[in-house]
C-alpha positions as CSV (number, residue, x, y, z in Angstrom):
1,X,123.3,139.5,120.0
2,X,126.1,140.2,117.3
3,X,125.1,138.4,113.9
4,X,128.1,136.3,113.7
5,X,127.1,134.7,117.0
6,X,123.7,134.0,115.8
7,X,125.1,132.9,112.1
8,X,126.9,130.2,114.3
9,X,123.8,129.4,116.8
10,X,121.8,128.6,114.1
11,X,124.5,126.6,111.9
12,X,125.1,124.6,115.1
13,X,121.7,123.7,115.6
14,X,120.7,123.2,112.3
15,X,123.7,120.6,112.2
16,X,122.1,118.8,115.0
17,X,119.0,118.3,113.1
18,X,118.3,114.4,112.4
19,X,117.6,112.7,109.3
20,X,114.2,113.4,107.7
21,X,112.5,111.0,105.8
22,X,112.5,112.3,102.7
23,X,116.7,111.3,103.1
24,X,115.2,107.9,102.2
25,X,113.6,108.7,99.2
26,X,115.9,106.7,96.7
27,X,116.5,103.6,98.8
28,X,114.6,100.4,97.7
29,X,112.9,98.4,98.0
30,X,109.8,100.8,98.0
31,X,107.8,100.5,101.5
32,X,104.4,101.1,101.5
33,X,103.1,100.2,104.6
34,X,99.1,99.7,102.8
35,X,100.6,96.8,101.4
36,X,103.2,95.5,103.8
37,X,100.7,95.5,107.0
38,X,97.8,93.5,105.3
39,X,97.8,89.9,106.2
40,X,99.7,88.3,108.9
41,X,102.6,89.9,110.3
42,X,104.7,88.6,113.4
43,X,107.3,90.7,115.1
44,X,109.7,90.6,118.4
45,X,111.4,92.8,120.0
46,X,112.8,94.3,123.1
47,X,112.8,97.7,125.2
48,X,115.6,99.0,126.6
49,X,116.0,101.8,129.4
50,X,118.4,105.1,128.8
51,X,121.1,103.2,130.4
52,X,120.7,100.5,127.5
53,X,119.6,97.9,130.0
54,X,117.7,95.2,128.7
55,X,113.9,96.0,130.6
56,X,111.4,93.7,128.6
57,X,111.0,91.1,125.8
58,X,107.7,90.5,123.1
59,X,106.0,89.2,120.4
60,X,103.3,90.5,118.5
61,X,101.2,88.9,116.2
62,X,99.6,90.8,113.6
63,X,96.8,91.2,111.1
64,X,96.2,93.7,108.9
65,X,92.7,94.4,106.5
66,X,91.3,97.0,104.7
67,X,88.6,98.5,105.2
68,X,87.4,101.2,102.9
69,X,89.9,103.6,103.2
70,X,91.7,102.4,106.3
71,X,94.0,99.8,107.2
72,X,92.9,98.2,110.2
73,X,95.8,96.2,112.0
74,X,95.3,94.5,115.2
75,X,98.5,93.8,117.3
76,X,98.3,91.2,119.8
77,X,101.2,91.7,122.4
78,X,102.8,88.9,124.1
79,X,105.5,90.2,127.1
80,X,108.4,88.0,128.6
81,X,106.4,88.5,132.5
82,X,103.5,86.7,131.0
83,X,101.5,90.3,130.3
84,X,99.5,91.0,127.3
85,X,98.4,93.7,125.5
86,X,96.1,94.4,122.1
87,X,96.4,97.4,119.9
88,X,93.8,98.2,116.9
89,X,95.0,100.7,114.3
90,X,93.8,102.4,112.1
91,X,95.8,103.8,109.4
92,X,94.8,105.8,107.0
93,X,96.6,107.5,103.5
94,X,96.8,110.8,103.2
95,X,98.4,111.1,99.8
96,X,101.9,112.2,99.1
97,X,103.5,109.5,101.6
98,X,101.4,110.6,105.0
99,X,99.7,108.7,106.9
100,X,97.6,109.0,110.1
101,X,97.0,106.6,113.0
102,X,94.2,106.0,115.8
103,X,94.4,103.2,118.3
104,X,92.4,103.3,121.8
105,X,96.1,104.1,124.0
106,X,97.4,106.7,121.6
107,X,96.5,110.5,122.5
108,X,95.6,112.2,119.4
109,X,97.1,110.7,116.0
110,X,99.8,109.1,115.1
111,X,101.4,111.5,112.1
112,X,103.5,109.4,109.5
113,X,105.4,109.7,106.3
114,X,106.9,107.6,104.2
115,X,109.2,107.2,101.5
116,X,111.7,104.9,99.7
117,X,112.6,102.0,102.5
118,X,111.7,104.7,105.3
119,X,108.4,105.0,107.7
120,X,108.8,107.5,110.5
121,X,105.7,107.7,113.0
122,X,105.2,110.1,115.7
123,X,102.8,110.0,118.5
124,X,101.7,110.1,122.2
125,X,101.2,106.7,123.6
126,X,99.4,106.8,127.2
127,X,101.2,103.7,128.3
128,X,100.3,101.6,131.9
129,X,103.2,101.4,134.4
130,X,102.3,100.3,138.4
131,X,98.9,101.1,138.2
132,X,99.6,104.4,136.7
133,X,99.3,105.9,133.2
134,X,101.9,107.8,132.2
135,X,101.8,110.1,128.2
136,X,105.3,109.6,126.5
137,X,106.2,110.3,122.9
138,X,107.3,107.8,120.6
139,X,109.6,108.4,117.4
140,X,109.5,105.3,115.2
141,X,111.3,104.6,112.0
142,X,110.7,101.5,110.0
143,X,113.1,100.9,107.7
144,X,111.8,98.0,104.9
145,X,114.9,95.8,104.6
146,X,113.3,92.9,101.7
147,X,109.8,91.6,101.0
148,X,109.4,90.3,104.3
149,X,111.3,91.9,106.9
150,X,111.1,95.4,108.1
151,X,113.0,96.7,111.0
152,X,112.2,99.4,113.5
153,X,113.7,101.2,115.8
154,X,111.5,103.7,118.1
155,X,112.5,106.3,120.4
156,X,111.0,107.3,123.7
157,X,110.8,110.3,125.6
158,X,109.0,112.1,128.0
159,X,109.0,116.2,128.3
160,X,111.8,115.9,126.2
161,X,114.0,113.6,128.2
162,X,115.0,110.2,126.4
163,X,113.1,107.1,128.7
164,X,114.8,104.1,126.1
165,X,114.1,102.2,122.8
166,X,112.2,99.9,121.5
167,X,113.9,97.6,118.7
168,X,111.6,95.5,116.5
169,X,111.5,93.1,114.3
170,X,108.8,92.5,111.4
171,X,108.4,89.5,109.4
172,X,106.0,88.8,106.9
173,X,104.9,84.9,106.4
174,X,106.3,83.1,103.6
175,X,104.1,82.8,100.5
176,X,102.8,79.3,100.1
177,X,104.1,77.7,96.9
């Protein structure tokens, strides 16, 4: 291959890298998901198909402790057919801005770095559809938007191939005067 073609392969693809999070690093205020996941947490949100079609609504209620090391956050899951789910994390620091993640449904661990406003999380979920089971990768990023609300945005894809999104929204109780 002549080296001016590959000069201009690898210039095209590195433009279509995304964002990293380290691109965050500077934005405020700080997220440090330790902190912002203890205690109660409610959220909503919606998927969405790869046509953008609206597919299912939710709520989760959250609570987040610590326990030695970890951060252990149940998510109780509350779907607009009446379904529900429950998800226990465990999160764990790793120094540096990484974190790692363990619930029953996820294959593996979740990988996950942070910094400035920005979380992004990667993982395998082995999610239930019709009876079946089906592995698809998730690309989250949380981006911390005050306080008390943190707003994420997750990717999904299987093999590659974009499946839809999942939009969320994360809101931290108001502190009691």
């Amino acid at each position: 291959m002549p080296r001016p073609l590959l000069l201009a392969m690898v210039a095209l693809l590195a433009g279509c890298a995304g964002p990293t999070v380290g691109d965050y690093a500077t934005n405020r205020p700080l997220l440090d998901p330790g902190q912002f996941f203890l205690g109660k947490t409610e959220a909503w949100g919606m998927f969405q198909d790869r046509q953008g079609r609206l597919v299912k609504r939710f709520t989760v209620a959250m609570d987040g402790e610590r326990r030695g090391d970890e951060i252990v956050l149940n998510e109780r899951f509350q779907y607009s057919d009446g379904t529900r789910q429950q998800r226990v994390w465990r999160l764990q620091p790793l120094g540096g801005g990484r974190w790692r993640g363990r619930a029953a449904d996820v294959v593996g661990e979740a990988q996950g770095e942070a910094a400035g406003n920005a979380l992004r999380w990667r993982y395998t979920l082995r999610l239930p559809v019709d009876g079946k089971e089906y592995d698809v990768q998730f690309d989250d990023w949380m981006f911390l938007q005050d306080e008390r609300n943190l707003l994420n945005r997750a990717t999904m894809s299987k093999f590659g191939f974009p499946l839809g999104e999942v939009t969320l929204f994360f809101r931290k109780p108001e502190s009691a005067p």
